[in-house]
N, C-alpha and C positions, 0 to 999 in steps of 0.2 A: 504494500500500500504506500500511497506517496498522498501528499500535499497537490490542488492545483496553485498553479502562482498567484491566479489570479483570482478566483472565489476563496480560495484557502479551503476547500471541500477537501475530504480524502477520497481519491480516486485509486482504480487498479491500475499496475504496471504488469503491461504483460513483457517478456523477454523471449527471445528466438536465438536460437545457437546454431550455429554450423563452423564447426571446424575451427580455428579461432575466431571466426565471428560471433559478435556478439549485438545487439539489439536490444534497445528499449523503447516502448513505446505505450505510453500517458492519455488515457480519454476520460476527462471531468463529465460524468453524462449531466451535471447539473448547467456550467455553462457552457457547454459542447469543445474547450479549449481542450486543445491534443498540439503533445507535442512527440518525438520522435528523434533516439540518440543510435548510432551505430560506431560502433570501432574501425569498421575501415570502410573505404568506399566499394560499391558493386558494380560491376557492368553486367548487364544483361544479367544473369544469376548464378556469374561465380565472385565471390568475396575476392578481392585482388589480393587482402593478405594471404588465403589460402595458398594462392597460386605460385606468389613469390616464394612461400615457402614452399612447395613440392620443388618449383625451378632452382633452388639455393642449392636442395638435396642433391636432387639430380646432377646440376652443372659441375659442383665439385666434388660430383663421385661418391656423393654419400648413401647413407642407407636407413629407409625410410624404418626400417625395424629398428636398429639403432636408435633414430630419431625419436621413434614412440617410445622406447625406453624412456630416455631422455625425461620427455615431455610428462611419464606417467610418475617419475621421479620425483617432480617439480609439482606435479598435481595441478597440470596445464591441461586444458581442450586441445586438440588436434581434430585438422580431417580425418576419415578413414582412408584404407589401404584402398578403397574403390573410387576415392575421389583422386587421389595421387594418380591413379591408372588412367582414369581420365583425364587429368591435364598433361600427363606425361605423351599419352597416344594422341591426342588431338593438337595438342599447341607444341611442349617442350621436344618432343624427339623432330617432326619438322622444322624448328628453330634451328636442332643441330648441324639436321642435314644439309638444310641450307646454306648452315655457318661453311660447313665442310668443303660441300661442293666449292660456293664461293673462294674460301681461301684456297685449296687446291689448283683453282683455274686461274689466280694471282700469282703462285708460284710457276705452276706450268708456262702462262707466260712469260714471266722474267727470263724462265730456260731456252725459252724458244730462239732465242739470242745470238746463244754459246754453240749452237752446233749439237756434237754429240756430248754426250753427259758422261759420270762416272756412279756408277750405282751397286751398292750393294742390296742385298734380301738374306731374309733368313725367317724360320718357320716361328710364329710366338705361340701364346698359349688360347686355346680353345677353340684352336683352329682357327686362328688368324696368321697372316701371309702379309711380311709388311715389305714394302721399297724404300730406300733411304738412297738420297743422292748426296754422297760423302762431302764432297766439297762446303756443302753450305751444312752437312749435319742436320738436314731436314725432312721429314717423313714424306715422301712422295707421291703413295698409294700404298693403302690399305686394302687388302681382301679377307672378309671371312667368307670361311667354305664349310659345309655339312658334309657329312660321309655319304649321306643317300644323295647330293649331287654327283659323286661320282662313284666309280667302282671299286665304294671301300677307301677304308681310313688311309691305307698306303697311298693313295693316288692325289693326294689332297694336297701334296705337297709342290708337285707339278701343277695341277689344276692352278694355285694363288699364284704360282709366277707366271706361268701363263696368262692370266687375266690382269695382271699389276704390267707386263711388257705390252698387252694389246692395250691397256688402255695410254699408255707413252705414244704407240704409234699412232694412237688414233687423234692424236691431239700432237702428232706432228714434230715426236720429240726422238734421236734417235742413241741407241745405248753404244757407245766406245768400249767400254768393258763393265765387267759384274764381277763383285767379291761376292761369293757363296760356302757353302761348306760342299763336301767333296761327294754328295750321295750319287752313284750312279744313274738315275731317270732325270737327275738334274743336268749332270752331265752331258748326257746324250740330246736332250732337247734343246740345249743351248747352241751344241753341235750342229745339230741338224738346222737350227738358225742362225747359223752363222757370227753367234755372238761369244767375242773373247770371255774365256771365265780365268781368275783365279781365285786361289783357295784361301780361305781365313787362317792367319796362321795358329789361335788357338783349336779351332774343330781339328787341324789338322793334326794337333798336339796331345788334343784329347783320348784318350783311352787307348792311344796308339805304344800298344808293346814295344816295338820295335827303337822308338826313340830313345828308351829306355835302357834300349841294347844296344847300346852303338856298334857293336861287331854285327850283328845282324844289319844294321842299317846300311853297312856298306856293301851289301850282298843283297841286298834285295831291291829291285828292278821295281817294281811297284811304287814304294815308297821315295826313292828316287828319282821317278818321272813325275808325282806328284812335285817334291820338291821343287821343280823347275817354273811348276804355275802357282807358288804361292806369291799372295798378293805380295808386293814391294813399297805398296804405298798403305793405302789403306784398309782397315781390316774392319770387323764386324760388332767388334765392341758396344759400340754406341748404340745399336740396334739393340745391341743384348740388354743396356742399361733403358732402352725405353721399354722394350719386353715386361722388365721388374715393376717399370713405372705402371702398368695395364694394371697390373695388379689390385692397385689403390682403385680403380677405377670398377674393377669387374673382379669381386672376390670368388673365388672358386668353390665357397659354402654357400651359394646362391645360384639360382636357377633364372637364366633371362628369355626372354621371347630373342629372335634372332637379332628385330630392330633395335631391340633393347641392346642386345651386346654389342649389336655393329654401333648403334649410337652411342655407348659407354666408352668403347674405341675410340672411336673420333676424338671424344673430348681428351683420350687420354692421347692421343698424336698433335691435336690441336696444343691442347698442355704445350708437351715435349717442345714441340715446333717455336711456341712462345720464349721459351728456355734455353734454346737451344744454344746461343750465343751470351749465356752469361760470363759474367767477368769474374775473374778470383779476387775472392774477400781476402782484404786486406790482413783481416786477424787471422793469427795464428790458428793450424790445426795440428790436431795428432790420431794418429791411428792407431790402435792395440789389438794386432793380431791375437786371438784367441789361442795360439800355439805358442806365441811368442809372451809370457807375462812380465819379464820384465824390460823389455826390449820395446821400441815405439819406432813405427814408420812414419815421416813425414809424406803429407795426400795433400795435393792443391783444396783448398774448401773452397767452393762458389757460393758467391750472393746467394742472397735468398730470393725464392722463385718468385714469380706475377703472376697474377690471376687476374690480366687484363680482358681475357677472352670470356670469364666469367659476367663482366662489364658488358663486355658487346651482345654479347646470349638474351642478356636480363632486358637488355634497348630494344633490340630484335625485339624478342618475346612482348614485351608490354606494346611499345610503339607499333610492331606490324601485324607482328602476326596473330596477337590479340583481337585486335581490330576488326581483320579478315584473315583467316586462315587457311583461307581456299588455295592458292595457289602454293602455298607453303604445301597441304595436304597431299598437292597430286605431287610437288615433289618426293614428297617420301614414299606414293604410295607407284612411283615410277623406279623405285628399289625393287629389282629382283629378291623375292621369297624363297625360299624352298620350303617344302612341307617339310612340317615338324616329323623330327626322328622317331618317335612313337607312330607316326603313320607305317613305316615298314615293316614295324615289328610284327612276326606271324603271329598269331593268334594263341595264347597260350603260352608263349613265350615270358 
């Protein structure tokens, strides 16, 4: 019950919730005065604060379980996991994609410049297939692939380069060579296009016996011819360190729809892309190998990262695609799908 202002009668307050929103709203039936408070403003009938906060989640890779923890900690209101789903699938994932597509085609043009490129690839996790053109240390193309697009988990590896080098020709960009790891279907396909490969010199390093044996080493013909196409310049590293970085972005105790993870991707190569060129912090670091306890390595530290493209997302999202989200939608919904992996599964299985 509340007071009117203006009869001083006591009138009812009724309240309305959704999500953090919140609403009050005051009818004196004596002198008909109503008034009416809300906590954030509405467009058409989604609460903008809701939105922001699903988009905050999302952009920077968060997790709306998490979140609700959080929030039930605090003994805060939240949307549900069905409204999250909805702003995510209608407004924030075509936000992303469009961010993607756009900077993607920013990049490729600056390349289109230079002639041929210098590019490495290598396989990350959840079956994604990334391209990095070394020179500038920045993600070039991103592919995820399902196992029922082609014939089985083996083949998936082929499949993302193949689609990361058609989509360079298709846009007119061509490869001088490729730093890879050493698999033979990788080999061969390179081969048969005619593109220089050499090898990473850690994959090369990796699990290989024989390095190990230098008397073998000098005897074995294999390892040797290898030897002659390892990279000289630049190797796969970097690749490896945004690989880790996916991680923060796409936990592997989580289950995503495909959009979902290709859009979690993005933002984690967008990220990286942003980062890419940071400068080393001035202040001192140290390193303490866990083998090593009393002993310390000196490691360059870099600046601390930006989350400017979190900025651009949030503009995007409110300014455009809020507004109208139609032409955002057919862009995402112009993403090749594949049916979910449960579609294959035989019956009983």
């Amino acid at each position: 019950m509340g007071s009117c202002p203006n009869c001083k009668t006591k009138c009812a307050v009724q309240s309305r919730r959704v999500g953090t929103f919140v609403a009050f709203t005051q009818l004196c039936e004596k002198c008909q005065y109503r008034r009416r408070w809300q906590s954030q403003p509405i467009v058409g009938s989604t609460p903008v604060g809701n939105l922001l906060l699903s988009a905050a989640t999302y952009f920077t890779g968060g997790s709306f379980i998490q979140l609700q923890k959080i929030f039930k900690a605090m003994n805060l209101q939240m949307m549900k996991y069905s409204a999250f789903r909805k702003h995510a699938r209608n407004l924030i994932e075509p936000s992303i994609i469009h961010k993607w597509n756009r900077d993607q085609l920013h990049l490729i043009t600056a390349l289109q410049q230079q002639g041929k490129i210098l590019v490495a690839r290598t396989p990350g996790h959840f079956g994604s297939y990334t391209l990095m053109h070394v020179e500038t240390n920045k993600i070039l193309d991103l592919q995820l692939i399902q196992s029922n697009e082609v014939r089985g988990s083996r083949h998936k590896e082929k499949e993302g380069l193949k689609r990361c080098l058609d989509k360079l020709e298709s846009n007119g960009l061509a490869v001088d060579y490729i730093t890879t790891d050493r698999r033979p279907k990788i080999q061969k396909y390179l081969r048969e296009h005619s593109i220089t490969q050499f090898y990473d010199l850690w994959s090369f390093e990796k699990g290989s016996v024989e390095l190990h044996k230098l008397g073998k080493v000098l005897y074995n013909k294999t390892v040797l011819k290898d030897v002659e196409k390892l990279s000289h310049r630049f190797q796969t590293s970097s690749l490896d360190a945004f690989h880790t970085l996916t991680l923060r972005f796409t936990s592997k105790n989580r289950a995503f729809t495909f959009i979902g993870m290709l859009c979690r991707l993005y933002l984690a190569a967008t990220h990286y892309n942003e980062n890419a060129d940071r400068d080393q912090a001035t202040r001192p670091g140290q390193v303490f190998p866990k083998t090593k306890k009393e002993e310390c390595t000196a490691k360059p530290v870099r600046t601390d990262p930006t989350y400017n493209y979190v900025d651009d997302l949030i503009k995007l999202l409110v300014h455009e695609v809020f507004l109208d989200a139609t032409l955002y939608t057919e862009e995402l919904c112009a993403v090749p799908v594949p049916p979910p992996l449960s579609f294959t599964v035989p019956p009983g299985k």
